[in-house]
C-alpha positions in Angstrom: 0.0 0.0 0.0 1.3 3.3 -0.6 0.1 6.9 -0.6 0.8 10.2 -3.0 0.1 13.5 -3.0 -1.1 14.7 -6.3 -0.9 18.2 -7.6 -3.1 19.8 -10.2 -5.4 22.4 -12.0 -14.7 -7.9 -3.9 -14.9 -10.3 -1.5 -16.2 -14.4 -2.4 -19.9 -15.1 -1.8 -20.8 -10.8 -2.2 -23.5 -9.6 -4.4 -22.8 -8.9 -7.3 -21.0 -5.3 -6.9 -20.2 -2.8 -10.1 -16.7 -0.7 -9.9 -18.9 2.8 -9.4 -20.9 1.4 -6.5 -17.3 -0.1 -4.7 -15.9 3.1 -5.7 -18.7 5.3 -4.2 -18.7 3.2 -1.6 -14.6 3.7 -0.3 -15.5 7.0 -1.1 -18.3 7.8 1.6 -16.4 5.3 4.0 -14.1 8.6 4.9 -17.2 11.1 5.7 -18.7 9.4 8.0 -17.0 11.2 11.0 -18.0 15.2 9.5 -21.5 14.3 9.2 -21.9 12.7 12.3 -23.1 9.3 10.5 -21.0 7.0 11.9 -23.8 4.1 12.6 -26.0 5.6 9.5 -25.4 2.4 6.6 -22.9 3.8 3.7 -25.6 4.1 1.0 -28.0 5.8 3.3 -27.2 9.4 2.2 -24.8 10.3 -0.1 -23.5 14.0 1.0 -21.8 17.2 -0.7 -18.2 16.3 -0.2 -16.3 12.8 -0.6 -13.1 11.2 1.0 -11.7 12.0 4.8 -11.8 14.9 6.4 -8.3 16.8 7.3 -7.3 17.7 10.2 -4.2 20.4 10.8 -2.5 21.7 13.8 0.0 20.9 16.5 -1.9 18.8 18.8 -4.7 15.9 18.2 -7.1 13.5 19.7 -7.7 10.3 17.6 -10.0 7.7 18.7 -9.8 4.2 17.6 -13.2 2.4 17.3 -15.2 -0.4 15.8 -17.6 1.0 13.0 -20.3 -0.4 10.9 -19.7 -0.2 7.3 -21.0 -1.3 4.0 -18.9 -0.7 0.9 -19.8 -3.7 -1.2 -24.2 -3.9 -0.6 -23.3 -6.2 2.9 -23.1 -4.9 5.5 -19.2 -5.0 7.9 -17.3 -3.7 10.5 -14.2 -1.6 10.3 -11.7 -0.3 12.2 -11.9 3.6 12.3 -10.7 6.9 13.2 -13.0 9.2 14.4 -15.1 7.0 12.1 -13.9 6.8 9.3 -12.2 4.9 6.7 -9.6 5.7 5.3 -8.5 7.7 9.0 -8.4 11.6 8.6 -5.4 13.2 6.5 -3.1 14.5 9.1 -1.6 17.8 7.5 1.4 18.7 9.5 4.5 21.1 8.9 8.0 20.7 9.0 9.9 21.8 11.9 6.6 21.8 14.3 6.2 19.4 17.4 3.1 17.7 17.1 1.4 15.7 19.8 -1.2 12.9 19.6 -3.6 11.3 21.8 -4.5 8.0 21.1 -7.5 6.4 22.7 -8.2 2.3 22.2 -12.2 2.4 22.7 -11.3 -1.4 20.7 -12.0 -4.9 23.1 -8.3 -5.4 22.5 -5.2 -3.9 21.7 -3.8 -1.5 19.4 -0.9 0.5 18.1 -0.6 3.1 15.6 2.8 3.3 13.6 4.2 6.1 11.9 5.4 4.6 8.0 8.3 6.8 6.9 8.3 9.3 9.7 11.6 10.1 11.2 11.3 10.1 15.6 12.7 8.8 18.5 12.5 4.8 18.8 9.7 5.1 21.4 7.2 7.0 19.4 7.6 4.4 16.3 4.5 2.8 17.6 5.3 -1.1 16.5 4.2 -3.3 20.0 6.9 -5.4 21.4 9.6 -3.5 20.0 9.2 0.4 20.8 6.5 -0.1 22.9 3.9 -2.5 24.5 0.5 -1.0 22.5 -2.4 0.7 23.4 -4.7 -1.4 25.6 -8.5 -1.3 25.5 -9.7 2.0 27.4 -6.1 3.7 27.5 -4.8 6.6 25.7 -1.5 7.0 24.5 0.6 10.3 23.6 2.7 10.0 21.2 4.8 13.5 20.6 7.9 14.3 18.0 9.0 17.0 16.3 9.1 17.1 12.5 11.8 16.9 10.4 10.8 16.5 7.0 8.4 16.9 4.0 6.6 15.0 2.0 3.9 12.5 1.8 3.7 10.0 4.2 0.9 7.3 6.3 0.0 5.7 9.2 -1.8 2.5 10.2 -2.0 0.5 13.1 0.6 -2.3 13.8 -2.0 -4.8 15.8 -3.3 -7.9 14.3 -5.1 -7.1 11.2 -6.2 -3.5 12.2 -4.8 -2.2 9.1 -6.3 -4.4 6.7 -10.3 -3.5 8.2 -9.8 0.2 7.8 -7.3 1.9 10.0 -4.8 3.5 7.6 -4.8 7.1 6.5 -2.4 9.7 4.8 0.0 12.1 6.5 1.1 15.6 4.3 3.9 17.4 5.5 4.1 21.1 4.2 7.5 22.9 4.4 8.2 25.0 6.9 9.3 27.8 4.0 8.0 28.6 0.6 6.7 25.7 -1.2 8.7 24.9 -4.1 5.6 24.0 -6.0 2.9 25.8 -7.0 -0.3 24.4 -7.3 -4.3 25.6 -7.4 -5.1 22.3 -4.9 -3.6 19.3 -3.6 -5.4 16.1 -4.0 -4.7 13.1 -1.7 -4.9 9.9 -3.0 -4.8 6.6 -0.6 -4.5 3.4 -2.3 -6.4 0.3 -0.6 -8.7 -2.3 -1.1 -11.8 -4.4 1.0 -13.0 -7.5 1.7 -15.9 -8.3 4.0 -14.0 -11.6 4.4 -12.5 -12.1 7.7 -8.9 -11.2 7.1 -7.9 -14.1 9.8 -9.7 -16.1 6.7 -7.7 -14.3 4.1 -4.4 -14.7 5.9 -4.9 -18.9 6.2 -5.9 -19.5 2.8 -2.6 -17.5 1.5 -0.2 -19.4 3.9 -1.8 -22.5 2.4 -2.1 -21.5 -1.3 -0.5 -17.7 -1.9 -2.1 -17.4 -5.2 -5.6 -18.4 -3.9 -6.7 -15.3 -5.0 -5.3 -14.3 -8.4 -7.6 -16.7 -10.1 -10.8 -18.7 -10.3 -9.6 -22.5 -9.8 -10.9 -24.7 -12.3 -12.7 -27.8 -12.0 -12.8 -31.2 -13.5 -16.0 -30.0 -14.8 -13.8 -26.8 -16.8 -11.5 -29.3 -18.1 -13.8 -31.6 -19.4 -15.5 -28.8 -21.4 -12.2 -27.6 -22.7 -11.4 -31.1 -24.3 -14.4 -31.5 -25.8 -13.8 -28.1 -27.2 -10.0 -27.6 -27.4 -8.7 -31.2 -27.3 -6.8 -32.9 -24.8 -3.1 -32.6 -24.0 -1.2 -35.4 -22.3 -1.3 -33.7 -19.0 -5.1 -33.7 -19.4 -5.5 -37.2 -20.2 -3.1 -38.2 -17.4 -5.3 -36.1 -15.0 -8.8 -37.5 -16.4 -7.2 -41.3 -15.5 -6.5 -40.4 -12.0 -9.8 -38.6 -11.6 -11.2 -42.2 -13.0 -8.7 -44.4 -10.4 -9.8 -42.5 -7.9 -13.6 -42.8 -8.2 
């Protein structure tokens, strides 16, 4: 996953889904939280503005939540920010120190980690290795000063946190003149959904890593392909085991 800052002038078993409804759908996932319609369904109202709010300035309070979603036509739960998915765009500027207070209003633990941010070891946010995570109920301050530009993200570094929702961009502005001038900046955060459990994800990768870059075919498929195509040795050999086996 990565994120850019642009300058200029499905899951198995889900109904069936077309690319402008998943699309509208990751797109009102990031509203939620400046509307205030953080329990309202995704498709319920569809508002003025799209994509996650911003929020600027020195010092922050992010909450970390469980959230009813549905991006795809079924219903899920995400993990949010403030309630929203992607998190809020954090807009910061070099040479300030920021501060943020993290609240875990999750049943279990959670961590936010900084990708590509430069800070002391103990503000990295990784559990068991700068620190021991944000249990349920507690808050957490993390606080650095920053000391570079660019475009950056954050996401959390607990279980599969990151991959139900809780990821969002990070723009740094230059302390000086910006070198580039530009009418409006345009955020763009890369990422993809599943209303499959990703616990479900992860064990059918360990056992077959491509599991999901095709549609496996059956004995069924390759009995229509030799009556159509042919058969090639490998295809007879695999029609006699199929046969020795029944």
């Amino acid at each position: 996953m990565s994120f850019s800052s642009q300058r200029q002038g499905a899951p198995l078993c889900a109904p069936v889904l077309t690319r402008r409804r998943f699309v509208q759908g990751l797109a009102m996932g990031g509203v939620m939280a400046g509307f205030g319609l953080g329990t309202v369904p995704v498709f319920a109202k569809m508002p003025s503005r799209t994509g996650p709010q911003t929020l600027r300035g020195t010092d922050f309070h992010m909450d970390i939540a469980r959230e009813p979603v549905n991006f795809t036509g079924s219903p899920a739960v995400a993990t949010a920010i403030y309630g929203s998915v992607p998190a809020p765009v954090l807009r910061w500027r070099e040479g300030d120190t920021v501060t943020l207070r993290v609240t875990n209003r999750l049943p279990v633990s959670s961590s936010i980690h900084w990708h590509g941010i430069i800070l002391p070891a103990r503000m990295d946010g990784v559990p068991g290795i700068s620190f021991d995570g944000i249990a349920p109920g507690e808050t957490f301050t993390y606080r650095f000063k920053v000391g570079q530009t660019g475009t950056f993200w954050y996401h959390s570094h607990t279980g599969f946190q990151e991959q139900t929702g809780l990821y969002g961009a990070i723009v740094i502005d230059p302390r000086g003149r910006d070198p580039y001038g530009a009418e409006r900046d345009y955020v763009v955060v890369p990422s993809d959904w599943t209303d499959e459990d990703p616990h479900r994800v992860y064990s059918k990768l360990k056992k077959l890593s491509h599991y999901y870059n095709r549609n496996e075919r059956t004995a069924g498929d390759l009995m229509r392909d030799i009556r159509k195509e042919g058969a090639s040795t490998s295809d007879l050999q695999f029609v006699a085991g199929v046969r020795a086996w029944f």
